[in-house]
C-alpha positions as CSV (number, residue, x, y, z in Angstrom):
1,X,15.7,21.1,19.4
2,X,14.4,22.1,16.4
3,X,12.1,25.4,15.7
4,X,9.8,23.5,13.5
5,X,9.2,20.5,15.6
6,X,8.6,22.9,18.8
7,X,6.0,25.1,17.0
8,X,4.1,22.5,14.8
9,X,0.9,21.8,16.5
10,X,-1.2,18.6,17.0
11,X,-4.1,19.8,15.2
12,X,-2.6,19.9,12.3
13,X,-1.0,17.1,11.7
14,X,-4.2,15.0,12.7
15,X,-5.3,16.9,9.6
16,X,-2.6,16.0,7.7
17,X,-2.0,12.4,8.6
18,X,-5.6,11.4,8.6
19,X,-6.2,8.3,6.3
20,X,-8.5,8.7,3.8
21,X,-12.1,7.8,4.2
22,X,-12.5,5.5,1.0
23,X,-10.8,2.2,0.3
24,X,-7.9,2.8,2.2
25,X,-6.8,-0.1,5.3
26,X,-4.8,2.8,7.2
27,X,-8.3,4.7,7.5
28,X,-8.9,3.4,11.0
29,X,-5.3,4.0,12.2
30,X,-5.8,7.1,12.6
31,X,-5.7,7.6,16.8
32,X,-2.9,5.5,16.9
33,X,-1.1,7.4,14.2
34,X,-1.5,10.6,16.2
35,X,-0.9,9.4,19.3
36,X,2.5,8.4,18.1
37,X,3.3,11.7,16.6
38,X,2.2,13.9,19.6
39,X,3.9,11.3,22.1
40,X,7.4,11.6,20.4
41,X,10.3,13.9,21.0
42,X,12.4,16.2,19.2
43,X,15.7,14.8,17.7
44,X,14.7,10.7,17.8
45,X,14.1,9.3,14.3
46,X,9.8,9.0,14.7
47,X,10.0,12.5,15.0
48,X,7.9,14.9,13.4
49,X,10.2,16.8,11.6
50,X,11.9,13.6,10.4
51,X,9.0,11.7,9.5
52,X,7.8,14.9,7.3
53,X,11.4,14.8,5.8
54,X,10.8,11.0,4.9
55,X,7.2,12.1,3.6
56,X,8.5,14.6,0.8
57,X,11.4,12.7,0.1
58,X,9.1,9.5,-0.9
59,X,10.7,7.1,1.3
60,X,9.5,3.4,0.2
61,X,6.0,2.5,1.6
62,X,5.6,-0.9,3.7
63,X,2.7,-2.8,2.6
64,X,1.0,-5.3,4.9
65,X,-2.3,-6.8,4.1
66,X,-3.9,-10.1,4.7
67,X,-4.3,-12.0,1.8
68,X,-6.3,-15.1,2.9
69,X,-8.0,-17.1,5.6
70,X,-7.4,-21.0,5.0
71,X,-10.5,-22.8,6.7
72,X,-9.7,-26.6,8.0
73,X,-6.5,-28.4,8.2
74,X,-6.9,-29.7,4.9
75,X,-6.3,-25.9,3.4
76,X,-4.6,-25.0,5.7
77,X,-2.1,-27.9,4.5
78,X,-2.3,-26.6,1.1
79,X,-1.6,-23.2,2.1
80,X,1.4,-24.0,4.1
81,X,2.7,-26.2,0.7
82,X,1.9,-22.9,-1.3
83,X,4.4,-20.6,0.9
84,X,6.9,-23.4,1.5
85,X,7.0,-23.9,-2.5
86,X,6.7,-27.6,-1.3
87,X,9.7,-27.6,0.7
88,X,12.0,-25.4,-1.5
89,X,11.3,-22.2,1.0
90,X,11.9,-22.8,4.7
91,X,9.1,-22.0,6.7
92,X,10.3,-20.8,10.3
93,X,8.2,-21.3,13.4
94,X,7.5,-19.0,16.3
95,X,9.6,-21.5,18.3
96,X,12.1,-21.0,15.6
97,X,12.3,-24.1,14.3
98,X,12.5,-24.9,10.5
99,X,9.7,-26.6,8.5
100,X,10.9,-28.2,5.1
101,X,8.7,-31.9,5.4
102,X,5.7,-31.9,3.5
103,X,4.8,-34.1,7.0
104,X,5.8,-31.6,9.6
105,X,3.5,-29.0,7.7
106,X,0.1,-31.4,7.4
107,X,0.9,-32.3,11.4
108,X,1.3,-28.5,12.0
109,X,-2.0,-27.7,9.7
110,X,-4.2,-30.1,12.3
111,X,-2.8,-29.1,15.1
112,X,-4.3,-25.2,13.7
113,X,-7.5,-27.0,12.3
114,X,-10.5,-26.7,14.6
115,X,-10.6,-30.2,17.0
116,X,-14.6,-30.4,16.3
117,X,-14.8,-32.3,13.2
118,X,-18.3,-32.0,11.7
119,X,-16.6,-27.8,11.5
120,X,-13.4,-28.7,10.3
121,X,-14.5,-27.2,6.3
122,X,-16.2,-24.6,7.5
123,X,-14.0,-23.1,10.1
124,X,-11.2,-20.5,10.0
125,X,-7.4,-22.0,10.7
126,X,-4.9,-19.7,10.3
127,X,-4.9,-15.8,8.9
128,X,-2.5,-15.6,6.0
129,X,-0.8,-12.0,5.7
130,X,1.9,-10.7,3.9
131,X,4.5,-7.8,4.5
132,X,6.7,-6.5,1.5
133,X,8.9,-3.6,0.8
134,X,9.4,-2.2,-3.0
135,X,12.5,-3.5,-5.6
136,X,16.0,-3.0,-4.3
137,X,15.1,-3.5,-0.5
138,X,17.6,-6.3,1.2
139,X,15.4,-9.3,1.4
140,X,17.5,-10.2,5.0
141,X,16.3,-7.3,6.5
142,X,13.0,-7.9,5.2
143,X,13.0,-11.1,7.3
144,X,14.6,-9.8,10.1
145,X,11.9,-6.9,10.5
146,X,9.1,-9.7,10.5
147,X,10.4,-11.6,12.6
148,X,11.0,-8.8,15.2
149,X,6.8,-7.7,14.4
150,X,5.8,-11.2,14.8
151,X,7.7,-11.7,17.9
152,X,6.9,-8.9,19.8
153,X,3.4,-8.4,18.6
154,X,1.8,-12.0,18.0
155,X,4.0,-14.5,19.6
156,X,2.3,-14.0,23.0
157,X,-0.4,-15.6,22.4
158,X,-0.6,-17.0,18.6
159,X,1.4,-19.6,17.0
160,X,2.8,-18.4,13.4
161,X,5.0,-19.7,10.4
162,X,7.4,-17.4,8.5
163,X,8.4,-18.0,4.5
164,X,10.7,-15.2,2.4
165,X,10.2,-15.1,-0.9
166,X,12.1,-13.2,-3.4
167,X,11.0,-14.9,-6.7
168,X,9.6,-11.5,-7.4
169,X,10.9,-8.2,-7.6
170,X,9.3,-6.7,-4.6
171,X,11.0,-8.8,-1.4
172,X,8.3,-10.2,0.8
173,X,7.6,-12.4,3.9
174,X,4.3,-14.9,4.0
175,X,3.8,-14.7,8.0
176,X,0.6,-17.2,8.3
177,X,-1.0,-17.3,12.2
178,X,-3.0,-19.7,13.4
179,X,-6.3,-18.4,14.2
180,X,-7.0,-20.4,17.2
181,X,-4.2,-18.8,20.5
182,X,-2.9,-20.6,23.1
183,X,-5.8,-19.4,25.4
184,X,-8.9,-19.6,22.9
185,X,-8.6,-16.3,21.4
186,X,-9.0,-15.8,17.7
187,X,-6.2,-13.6,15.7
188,X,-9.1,-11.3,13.4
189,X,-6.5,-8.6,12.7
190,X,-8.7,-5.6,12.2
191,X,-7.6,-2.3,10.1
192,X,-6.6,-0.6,13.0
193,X,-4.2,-3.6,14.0
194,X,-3.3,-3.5,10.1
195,X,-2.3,-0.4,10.5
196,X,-0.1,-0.7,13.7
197,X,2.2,-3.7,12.0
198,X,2.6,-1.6,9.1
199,X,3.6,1.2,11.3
200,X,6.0,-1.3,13.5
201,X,7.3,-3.1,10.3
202,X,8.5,0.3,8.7
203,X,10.2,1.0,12.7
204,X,12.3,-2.3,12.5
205,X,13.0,-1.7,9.0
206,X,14.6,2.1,9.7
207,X,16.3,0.5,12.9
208,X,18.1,-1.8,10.3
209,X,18.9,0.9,7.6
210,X,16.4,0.5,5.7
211,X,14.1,3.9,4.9
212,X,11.0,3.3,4.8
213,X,7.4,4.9,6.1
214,X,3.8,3.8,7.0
215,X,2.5,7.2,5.7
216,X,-1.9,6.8,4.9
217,X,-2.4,7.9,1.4
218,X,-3.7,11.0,1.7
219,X,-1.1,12.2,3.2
220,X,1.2,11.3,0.0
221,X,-1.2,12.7,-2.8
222,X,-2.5,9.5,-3.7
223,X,-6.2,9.3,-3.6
224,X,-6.9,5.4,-3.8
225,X,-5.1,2.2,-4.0
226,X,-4.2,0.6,-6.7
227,X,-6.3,-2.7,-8.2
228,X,-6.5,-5.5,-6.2
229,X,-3.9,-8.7,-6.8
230,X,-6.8,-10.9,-8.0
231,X,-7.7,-8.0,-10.4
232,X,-3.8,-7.5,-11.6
233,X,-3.9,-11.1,-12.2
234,X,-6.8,-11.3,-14.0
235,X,-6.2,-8.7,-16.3
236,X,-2.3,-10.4,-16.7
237,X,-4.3,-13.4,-17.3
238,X,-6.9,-11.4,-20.1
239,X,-3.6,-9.9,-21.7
240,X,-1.6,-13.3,-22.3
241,X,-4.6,-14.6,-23.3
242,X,-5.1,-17.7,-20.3
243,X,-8.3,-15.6,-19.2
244,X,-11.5,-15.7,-22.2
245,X,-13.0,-12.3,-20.9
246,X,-12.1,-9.3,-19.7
247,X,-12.8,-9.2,-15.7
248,X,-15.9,-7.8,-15.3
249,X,-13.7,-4.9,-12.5
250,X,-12.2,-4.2,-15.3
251,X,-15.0,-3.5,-17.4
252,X,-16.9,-1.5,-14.9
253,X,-14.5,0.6,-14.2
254,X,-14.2,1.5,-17.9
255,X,-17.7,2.6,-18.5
256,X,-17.8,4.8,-15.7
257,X,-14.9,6.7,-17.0
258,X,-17.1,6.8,-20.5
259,X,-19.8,7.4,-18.9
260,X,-18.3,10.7,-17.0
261,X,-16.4,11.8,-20.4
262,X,-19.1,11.4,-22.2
263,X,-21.5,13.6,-19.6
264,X,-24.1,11.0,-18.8
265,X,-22.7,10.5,-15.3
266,X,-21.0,12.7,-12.7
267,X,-17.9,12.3,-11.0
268,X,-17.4,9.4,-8.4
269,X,-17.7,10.8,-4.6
270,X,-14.3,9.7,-3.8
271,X,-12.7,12.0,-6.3
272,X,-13.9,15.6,-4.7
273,X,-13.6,13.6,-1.4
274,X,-9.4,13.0,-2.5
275,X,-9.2,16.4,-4.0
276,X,-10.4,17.9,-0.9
277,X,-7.9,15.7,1.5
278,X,-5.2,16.7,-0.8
279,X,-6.6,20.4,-0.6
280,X,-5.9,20.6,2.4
281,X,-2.8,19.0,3.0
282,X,-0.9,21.0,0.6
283,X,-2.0,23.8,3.0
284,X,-0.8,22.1,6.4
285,X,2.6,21.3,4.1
286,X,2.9,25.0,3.1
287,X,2.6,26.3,6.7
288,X,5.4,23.5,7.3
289,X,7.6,24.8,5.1
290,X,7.0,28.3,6.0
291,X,7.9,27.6,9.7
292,X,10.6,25.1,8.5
293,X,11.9,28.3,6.2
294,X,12.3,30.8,9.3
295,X,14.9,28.4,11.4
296,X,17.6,28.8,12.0
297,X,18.9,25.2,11.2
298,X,20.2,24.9,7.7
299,X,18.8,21.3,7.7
300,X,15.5,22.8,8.2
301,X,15.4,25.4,5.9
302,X,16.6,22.5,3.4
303,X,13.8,20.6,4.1
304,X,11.0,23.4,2.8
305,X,12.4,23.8,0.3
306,X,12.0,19.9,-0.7
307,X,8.4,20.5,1.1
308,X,7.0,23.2,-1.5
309,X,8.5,20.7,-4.2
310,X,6.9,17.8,-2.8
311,X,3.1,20.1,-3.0
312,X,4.4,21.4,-5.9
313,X,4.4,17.6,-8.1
314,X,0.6,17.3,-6.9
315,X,-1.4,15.0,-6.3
316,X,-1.5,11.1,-8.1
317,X,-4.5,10.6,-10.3
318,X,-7.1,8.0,-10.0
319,X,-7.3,4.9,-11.8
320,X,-10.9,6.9,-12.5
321,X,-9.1,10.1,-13.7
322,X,-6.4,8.3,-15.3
323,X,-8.9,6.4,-17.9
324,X,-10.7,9.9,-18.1
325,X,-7.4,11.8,-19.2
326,X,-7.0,9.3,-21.8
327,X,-9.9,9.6,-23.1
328,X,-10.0,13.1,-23.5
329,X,-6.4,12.8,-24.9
330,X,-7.8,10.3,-27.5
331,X,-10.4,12.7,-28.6
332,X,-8.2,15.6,-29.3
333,X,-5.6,13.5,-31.5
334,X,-8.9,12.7,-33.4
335,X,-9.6,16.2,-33.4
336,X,-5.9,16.9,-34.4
337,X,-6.3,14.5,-37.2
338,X,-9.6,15.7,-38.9
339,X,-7.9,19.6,-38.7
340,X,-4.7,18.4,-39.9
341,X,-6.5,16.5,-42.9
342,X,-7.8,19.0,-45.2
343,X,-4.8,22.0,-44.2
344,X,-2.3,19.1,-45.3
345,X,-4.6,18.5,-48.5
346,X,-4.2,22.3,-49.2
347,X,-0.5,22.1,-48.3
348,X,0.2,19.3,-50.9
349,X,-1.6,21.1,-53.7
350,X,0.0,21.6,-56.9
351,X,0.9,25.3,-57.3
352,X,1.4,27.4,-60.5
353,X,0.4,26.9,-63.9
354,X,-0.1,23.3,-64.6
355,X,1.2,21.5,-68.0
C-alpha cells in the first residue's frame, strides 16, 4: 500500500478535483467524482495515487458532449443519413445489427418520431452525442469503449445507433438515442450524467490500453473551454472566405480584450474565479508531492517530482488572456520600433569629416 494514498485525505481532493464553476459540463460531476475517489482502494488503477500520476503526466482527455437533438422523424432521418455518410459508415444498433439502407434508417427514424402527428416537427426524437479521444488513439478501441458505455449505461431502457468516424484526426463515435425508452421515459442526459459517461468512457478506454482521464479542468490548469464547434467553423468558414462576416462571438470576444488593455473595462469574473481554483490546487499538488517525496516507494518519490513540474508549467491562459497578451505584445514591438527608429538613424550617420 502506498504511503501517499494512505495519508491523502478526502478534503482535499474535493478541493482539487472540483470542476470549475463557469462554462465547464464536468461542474456538476462533482459528488460523483468524489465519491469515486474516496470509494477506491490502494493499488487498483482508479486509484488516487494513479489517477494523480495520469493528472501530471497529461494523459489524453475524453470528450463527450451532446451535439444535437433531432425533432420528428423527418430530421431525425436526415440526421441518421449525416452519421451514416449515406450508407458509406455502418451504423450499429443496440440489438447489434447493422444499418447501411437509406430504408432501414427512415423506418428506424419513425419508429423514434413521436406517434402523435400534429407534434411530430415540434417534438424531440433522438439525443445526438458524440465521444472522441485526441490524434493517435486506435479508432477500434474507440468503438469498443462506446459500445461497452452504451451497453451498460443506456441499453436498459433506450434504443441507440452507433457510427465511427475517422475522416478526422481526432477518432470519434456518433452514438444517437432515441429520446423516447421502452417504458415512456425521455433520455435528457443532464451534466452530471455527462460527466459520468465521460468518466466510464475514459474506464473502458484504460481497461483496453488506452491512457486516458476524465479530469474537470480546473484540476489541469485550464480555466475555460475552448470555442464552441459552431464557432470553430465559423471562423474556418470567415478565414477561407465561405462566411461574409466575422461571427459576431468572435467579435465580442475581441473588444473585451481591447476594452480590458486599453483600461475601460475590468477583468472578466471568470478569470480571478480560474486563478483562484488554480491557486489553490497548486497548493493541494504541492502537499502531494511533499507526502509523495517522504515514501519510501521509489515510484512515489518519482511521481513528485513530475508533480512540482506539472505546478511548475502553470496554468493555461484564457482565450480572454491570450488576446490580452497579444495585445500588449503588439504594443511593445511598436514601442520597440519607434526607440529603435531614431538610435538606428544615429547609428547610420556619416562620421568624420565629409568631402
Amino acid at each position: 500500500m502506498s504511503d501517499f494514498d494512505s495519508s491523502f485525505e478526502a478534503g482535499q481532493l474535493a478541493a482539487l478535483f472540483k470542476p470549475k464553476l463557469t462554462s465547464d459540463p464536468n461542474r456538476r460531476g462533482t459528488d460523483m467524482l468524489l465519491r469515486s475517489l474516496s470509494s477506491r482502494r490502494a493499488g487498483q488503477g482508479g486509484s488516487t495515487r494513479a489517477r494523480l500520476a495520469r493528472v501530471v503526466s497529461r494523459a489524453p482527455e475524453v470528450m463527450v458532449k451532446v451535439t444535437g437533438r433531432p425533432k420528428g422523424k423527418n430530421h431525425a432521418a436526415a440526421h441518421l443519413d449525416y452519421i451514416g455518410r449515406k450508407g458509406d459508415v455502418p451504423l450499429e444498433t443496440r440489438d447489434g445489427d447493422i444499418l447501411t439502407d437509406k430504408e432501414d434508417r427512415a423506418e428506424l427514424a419513425r419508429d423514434w418520431g413521436d406517434p402523435v402527428y400534429w407534434r411530430d416537427n415540434s417534438t424531440v426524437a433522438a439525443v445526438s452525442m458524440v465521444f472522441s479521444m485526441p490524434a493517435g488513439t486506435d479508432p477500434d478501441k474507440v468503438l469498443s469503449a462506446v459500445r461497452e458505455v452504451a451497453r451498460s449505461e443506456i441499453a436498459d431502457e433506450w434504443d441507440y445507433v452507433m457510427a465511427l468516424h475517422t475522416d478526422t484526426p481526432r477518432p470519434h463515435v456518433h452514438l444517437t438515442v432515441a429520446a423516447r425508452g421502452d417504458t415512456g421515459r425521455r433520455f435528457n442526459p443532464r451534466p452530471q450524467t455527462l460527466h459520468h459517461y465521460r468518466e466510464r468512457f475514459a474506464e473502458e478506454l484504460r481497461a483496453r490500453g488506452v491512457t486516458a482521464e476524465a479530469t474537470p479542468r480546473a484540476a489541469r490548469g485550464v480555466g475555460t473551454r475552448e470555442p464552441t464547434t459552431a464557432l470553430r467553423r465559423a471562423r474556418d468558414d470567415y478565414a477561407r472566405g465561405k462566411r461574409p462576416q466575422r461571427p459576431h462571438a468572435s467579435d465580442r470576444c475581441r473588444n473585451a480584450a481591447r476594452d480590458h488593455f486599453l483600461g475601460r473595462a475590468s477583468a472578466p469574473a471568470f478569470m480571478a474565479a480560474s486563478r483562484e481554483q488554480w491557486g489553490q490546487a497548486q497548493r493541494i499538488y504541492l502537499a502531494a508531492a511533499d507526502r509523495l517525496a517522504r515514501s519510501k516507494d521509489h515510484q512515489d518519490r518519482m511521481l513528485a517530482g513530475q508533480v512540482r513540474e506539472f505546478v511548475r508549467a502553470g496554468r493555461v491562459p484564457t482565450l480572454h488572456e491570450q488576446l490580452v497578451s497579444s495585445l500588449v505584445r503588439e504594443k511593445e514591438r511598436r514601442e520597440g520600433v519607434s526607440r529603435a527608429g531614431p538610435q538606428k538613424a544615429k547609428e547610420d550617420r556619416p562620421r568624420g569629416p565629409q568631402r
